[in-house]
N, C-alpha and C positions, 0 to 999 in steps of 0.2 A: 410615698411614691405617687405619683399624677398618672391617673387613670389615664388613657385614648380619649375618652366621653368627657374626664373633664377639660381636655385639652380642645376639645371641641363646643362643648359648652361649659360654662364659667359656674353657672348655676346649676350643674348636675344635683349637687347635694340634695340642694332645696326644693328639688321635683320629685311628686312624687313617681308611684310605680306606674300611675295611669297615665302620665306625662310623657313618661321615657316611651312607653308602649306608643302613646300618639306621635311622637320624632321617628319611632322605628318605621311605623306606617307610613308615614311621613318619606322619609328614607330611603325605602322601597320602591317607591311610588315613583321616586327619580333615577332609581337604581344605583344610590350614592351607598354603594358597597362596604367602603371604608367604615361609614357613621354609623351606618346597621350592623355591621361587629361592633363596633366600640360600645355603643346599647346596647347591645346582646352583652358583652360584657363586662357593662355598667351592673345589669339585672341581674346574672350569676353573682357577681359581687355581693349583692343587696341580697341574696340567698332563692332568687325567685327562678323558679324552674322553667323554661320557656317547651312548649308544644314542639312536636315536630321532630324529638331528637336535638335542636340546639342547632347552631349553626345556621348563616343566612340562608345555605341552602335547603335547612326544612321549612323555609315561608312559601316556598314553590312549588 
């Protein structure tokens, strides 16, 4: 099954955790909601627990 994040980026796999985390900021940054779940989770996926409770709205 085709993740969100890899529908969005081709090269998900090959990024690491420190990558995905700089797209989320990235992201954010433009308030491109949709891509910052799909990374968020991309991350859950990959087993990494994100700060905040989860979801875009603990980056705020």
């Amino acid at each position: 099954m085709v993740t969100q994040a890899q529908k969005h980026f081709v090269n998900i796999e090959e990024m690491s955790e420190h990558q995905v985390r700089n797209l989320m900021d990235r992201a954010l940054a433009r308030k491109d909601f949709d891509v910052v779940e799909a990374l968020e989770e991309e991350l859950e996926r990959r087993g990494v627990i994100l700060e905040g409770g989860g979801g875009s709205q603990g980056f705020f």
